[in-house]
N, C-alpha and C positions, 0 to 999 in steps of 0.2 A: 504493500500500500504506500503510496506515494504522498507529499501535501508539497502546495507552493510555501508553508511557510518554513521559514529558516530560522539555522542558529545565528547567532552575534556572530558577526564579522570580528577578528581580533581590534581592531580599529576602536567596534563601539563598547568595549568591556572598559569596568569602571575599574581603576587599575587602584585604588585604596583596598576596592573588596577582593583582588585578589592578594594585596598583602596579608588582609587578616586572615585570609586563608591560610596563606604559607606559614605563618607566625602560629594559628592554631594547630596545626598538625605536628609542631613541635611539642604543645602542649598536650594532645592528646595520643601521642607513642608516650608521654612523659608519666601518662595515669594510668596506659594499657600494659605500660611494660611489669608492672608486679605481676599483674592479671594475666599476662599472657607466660610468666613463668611460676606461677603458683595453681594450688584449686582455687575456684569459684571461694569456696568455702571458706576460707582466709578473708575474704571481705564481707561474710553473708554472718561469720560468727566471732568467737572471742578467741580465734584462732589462731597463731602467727609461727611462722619460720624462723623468722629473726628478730630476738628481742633486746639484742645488745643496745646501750644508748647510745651510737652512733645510726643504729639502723630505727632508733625510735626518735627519733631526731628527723633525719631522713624521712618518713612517715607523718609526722608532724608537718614539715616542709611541704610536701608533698601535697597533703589536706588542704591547706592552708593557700597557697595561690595555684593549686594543678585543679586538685577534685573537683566537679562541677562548672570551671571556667570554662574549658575549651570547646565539650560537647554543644555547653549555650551559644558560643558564638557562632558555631555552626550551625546553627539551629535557626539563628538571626540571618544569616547570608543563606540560608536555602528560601527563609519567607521573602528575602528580598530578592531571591531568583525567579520566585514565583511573581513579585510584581513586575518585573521585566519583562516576562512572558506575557503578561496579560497586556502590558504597555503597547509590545508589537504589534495586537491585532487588537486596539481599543475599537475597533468601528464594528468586527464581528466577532465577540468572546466563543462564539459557536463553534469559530474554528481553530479557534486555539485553544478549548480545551480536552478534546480527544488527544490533542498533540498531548499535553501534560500530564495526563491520565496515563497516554502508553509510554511516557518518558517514567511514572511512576513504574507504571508495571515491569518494564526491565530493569527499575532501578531495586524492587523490590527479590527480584529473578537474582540479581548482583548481588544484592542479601544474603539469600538464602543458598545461594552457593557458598559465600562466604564463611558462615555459620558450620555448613556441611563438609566443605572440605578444610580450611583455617582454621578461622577462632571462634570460639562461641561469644565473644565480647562484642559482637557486630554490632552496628549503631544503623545500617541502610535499611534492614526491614521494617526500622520503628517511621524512620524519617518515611519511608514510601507509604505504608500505612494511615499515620499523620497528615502527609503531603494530601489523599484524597480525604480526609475532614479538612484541611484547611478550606478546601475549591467551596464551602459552604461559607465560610466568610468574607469570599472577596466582595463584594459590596457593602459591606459594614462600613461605617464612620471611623475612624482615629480615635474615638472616645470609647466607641463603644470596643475595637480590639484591644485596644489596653484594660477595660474594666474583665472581658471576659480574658486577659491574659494574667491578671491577680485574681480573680477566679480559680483558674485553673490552677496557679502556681499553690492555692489555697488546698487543690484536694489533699495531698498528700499529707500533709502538714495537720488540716483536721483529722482526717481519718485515722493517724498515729495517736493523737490524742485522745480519739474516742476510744481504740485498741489500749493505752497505757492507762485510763480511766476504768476500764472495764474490768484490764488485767488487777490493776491494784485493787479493785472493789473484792473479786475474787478471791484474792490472798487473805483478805481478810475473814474469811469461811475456815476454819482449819480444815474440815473434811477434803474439800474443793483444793484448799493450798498443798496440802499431801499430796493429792491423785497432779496436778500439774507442775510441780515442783518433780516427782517422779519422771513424768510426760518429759520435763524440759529436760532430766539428767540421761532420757532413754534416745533423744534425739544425737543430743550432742554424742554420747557414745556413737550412732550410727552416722555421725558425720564423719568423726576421726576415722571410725573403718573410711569411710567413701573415700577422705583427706589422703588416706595410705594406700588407697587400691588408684586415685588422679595418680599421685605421685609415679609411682610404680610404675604403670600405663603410660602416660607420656613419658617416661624415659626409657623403655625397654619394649612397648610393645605393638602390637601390628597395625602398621595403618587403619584396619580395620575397626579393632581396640581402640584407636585412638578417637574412628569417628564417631562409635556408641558411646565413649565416654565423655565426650562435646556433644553430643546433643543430650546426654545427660546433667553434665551442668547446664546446657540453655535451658531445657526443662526449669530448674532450679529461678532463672531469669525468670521465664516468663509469670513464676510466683509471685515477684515482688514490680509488675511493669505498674500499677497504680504507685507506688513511693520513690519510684525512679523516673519516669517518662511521662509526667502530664508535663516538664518543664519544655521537654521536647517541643510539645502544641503550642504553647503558652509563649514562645521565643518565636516560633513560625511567627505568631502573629505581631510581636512587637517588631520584629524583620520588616514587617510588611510596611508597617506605621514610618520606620526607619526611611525606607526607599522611598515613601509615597511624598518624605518630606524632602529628598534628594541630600540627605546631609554629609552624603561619602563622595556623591557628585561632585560636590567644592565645598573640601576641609575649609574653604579661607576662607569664607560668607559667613558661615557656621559656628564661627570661635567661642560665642558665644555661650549656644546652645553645647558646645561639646566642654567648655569653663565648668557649666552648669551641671553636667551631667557625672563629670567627673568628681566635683564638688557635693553632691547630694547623693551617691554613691559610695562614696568613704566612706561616713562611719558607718552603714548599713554594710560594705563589704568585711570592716573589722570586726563587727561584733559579729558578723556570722558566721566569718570566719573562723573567727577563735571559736565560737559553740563548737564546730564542726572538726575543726582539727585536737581540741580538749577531750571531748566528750568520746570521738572517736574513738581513741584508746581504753574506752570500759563497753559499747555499745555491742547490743548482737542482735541482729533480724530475726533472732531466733528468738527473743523474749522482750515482750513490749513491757523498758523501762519508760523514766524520762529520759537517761541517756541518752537512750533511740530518739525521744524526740526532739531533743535538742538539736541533735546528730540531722535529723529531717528540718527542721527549721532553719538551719543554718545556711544548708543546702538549697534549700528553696529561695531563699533570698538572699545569701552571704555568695553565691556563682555567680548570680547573675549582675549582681553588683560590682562584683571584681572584673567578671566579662566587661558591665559599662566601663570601668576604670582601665583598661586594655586599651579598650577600642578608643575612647576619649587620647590615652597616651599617646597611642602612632596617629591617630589623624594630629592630634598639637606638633610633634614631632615630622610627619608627613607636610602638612603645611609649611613649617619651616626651614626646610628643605637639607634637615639630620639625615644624616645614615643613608643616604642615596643609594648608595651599590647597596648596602645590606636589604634595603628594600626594593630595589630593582630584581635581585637574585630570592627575594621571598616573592614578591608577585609573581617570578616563572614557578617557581613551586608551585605556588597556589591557582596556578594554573590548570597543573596536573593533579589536583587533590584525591580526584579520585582514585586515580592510580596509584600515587604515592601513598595515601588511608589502607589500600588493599598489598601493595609491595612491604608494607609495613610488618604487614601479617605474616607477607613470604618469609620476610630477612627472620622476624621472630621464632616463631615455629621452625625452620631449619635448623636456627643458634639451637633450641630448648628441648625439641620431640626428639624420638626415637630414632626418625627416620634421616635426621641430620647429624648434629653434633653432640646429641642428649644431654642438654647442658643442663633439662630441667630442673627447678629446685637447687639449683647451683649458684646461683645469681643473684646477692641481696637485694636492699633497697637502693642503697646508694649507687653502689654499683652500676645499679641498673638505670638507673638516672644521668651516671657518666657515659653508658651503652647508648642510650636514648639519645645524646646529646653530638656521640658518633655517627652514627644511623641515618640521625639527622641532615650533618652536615654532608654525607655523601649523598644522600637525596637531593639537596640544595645542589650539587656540582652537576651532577645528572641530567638535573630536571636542565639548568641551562642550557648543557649540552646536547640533549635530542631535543631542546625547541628550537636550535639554531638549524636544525636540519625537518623538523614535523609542526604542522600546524595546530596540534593537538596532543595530550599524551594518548599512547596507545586503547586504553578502557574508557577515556574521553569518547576517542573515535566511534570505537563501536557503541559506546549510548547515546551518540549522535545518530549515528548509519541508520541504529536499531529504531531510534526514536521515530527520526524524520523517513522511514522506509526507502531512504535513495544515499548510496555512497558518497558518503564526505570524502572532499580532497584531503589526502595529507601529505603530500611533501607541500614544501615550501616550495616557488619557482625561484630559479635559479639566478 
């Protein structure tokens, strides 16, 4: 199936949101790398590897300006890719939204390969899911997507509370605190088995092994997608608000609105932060304290804060005309995000599974932060390098081809 409409010519791309792109995928190998060499379990419980205080240190760090920033801002540049779409064929939204629909649907196919054969950490099946509830708010007001975007950032954050209200009410039964207090010590045993049979399994055992026991931990994810992923929606639509105002169009008009944003953002990023990086250290998904909810409130508001306080930073910085090459060589990054999100996965899993280097469970926190920081900058050298010779990265291409039903160019002419 064919369509006349097309993608962004390289020419019309708004070249700030490809730096937050590039800048974000540093932060997000920077939160996936414990996760992609430990279990699930280690984040879901009171679990951990490494409990030396340099690596709880490391963890803390980590909480503190990684957890919850990156995934947001990405979440913010897909709602703002969605209003660009819509921008293109303002005169018939008719035909441009089958296009977005079937750009969702192979982006969510890109998912769930991902999941099945990588990492169970995948973030594209939430975002393509998501992406078709968003298509129901594009004509909403500016007022009213931010009012249902603290809405939404609201479920999670209620819903722990009613679960920590209910659990304590409970406790207070001794018959009732017995049989769950048992409950909660029969689980946790059954986790450490799971914890030692991950372990085990990605470092010695068969492909095969390896994909029953990822999609056994995604199992595990998709328990907990209300206290993780309403932020997912909730950023779509402040993206949207974002773009509609053009404020990444020209950092320099803007100074103001991005003074402000940085300014009214702080101390909501510090104090959530701290809940979130504090409380962390006592908190388990497995038992509704306040810990947990701290742990959930912090996250809910303390990410998305530090995300405005990012983004606010490279556009004052961006405008000023700081860091040029460093951000010229983030924008080609950020170019190829989707490739580099998925290469990510490659580099990882080789380092970690069985079927590479079985680094699993080898590789602290810190460590893995300096790894992260490697990874990185060879992606950074890369990406420049096959843009100097491709008009797109490779996984670009084909959710282009696939999207638009007609083969995209990709060399460059000469």
């Amino acid at each position: 199936m064919t369509t006349s409409y097309q993608p962004l010519k390289s020419g019309e791309r708004v070249e700030m949101l490809d730096i937050l792109r590039g800048f974000a995928l540093l932060g997000i190998l920077m939160v996936n790398m414990p996760l992609m060499n430990a279990p699930f379990l280690t984040e879901m419980g009171k679990f951990a590897l490494w409990t030396d205080p340099a690596n709880e240190t490391a963890t803390w760090l980590l909480n503190f300006f990684f957890t919850g920033k990156f995934y947001t801002i990405f979440s913010m540049l897909f709602g703002m890719g969605f209003y660009f779409f819509l921008k293109k064929a303002e005169e018939d939204a008719r035909s441009v939204l089958p296009v977005f629909r079937r750009r969702l649907g192979w982006l969510l196919a890109f998912g769930v390969l991902h999941v099945v054969l990588l990492w169970y950490g995948d973030i594209l099946v939430f975002y393509a899911l998501f992406g078709f509830l968003m298509i129901l708010f594009r004509k909403k007001s500016n007022k009213s997507l931010l009012i249902w975007a603290i809405s939404i950032l609201m479920i999670p954050v209620l819903l722990t509370l009613l679960l920590v209200g209910l659990f304590s009410l409970a406790l207070t039964v001794p018959e009732v605190a017995g049989e769950m207090t048992a409950g909660f010590n029969e689980a946790i045993r059954e986790m450490n088995l799971l914890m030692e049979r991950a372990i085990d399994v990605y470092s010695t055992g068969s492909f095969g092994e390896i994909v029953r026991m990822r999609l056994n931990e995604y199992s595990n994810i998709l328990g907990g997608i209300v206290f993780f992923f309403p932020n997912v929606l909730a950023m779509f639509l402040v993206g949207l608000v974002l773009a509609r105002k053009k404020v990444f169009e020209n950092p320099g008009a803007h100074r103001l609105f991005f003074r402000r944003l940085f300014l009214y953002s702080l101390p909501v990023a510090l104090a959530g932060n701290w809940l979130l990086a504090h409380f962390s250290q006592d908190s388990s998904y497995i038992y509704f304290d306040w810990s947990l909810f701290w742990v959930i409130l912090g996250m809910a508001f303390g990410g998305p804060a530090m995300s405005f306080i990012y983004m606010a930073g490279i556009a004052y910085l961006y405008h000023h005309g700081f860091f040029k090459k460093v951000f010229s060589a983030l924008a080609k990054t950020g170019r190829m995000a989707l490739t580099n999100y998925l290469m990510q996965s490659v580099i990882a899993t080789t380092l970690f599974f069985s079927y590479g280097f079985g680094l699993y469970g080898q590789v602290n926190i810190w460590q893995g932060m300096l790894l992260t920081v490697a990874i990185f900058l060879v992606q950074v050298v890369w990406s420049q390098y096959w843009l100097r010779h491709f008009r797109f990265g490779p996984i670009e291409w084909l959710w282009r081809t696939l999207t638009y039903g007609k083969k995209q160019k990709m060399k460059r002419s000469s």
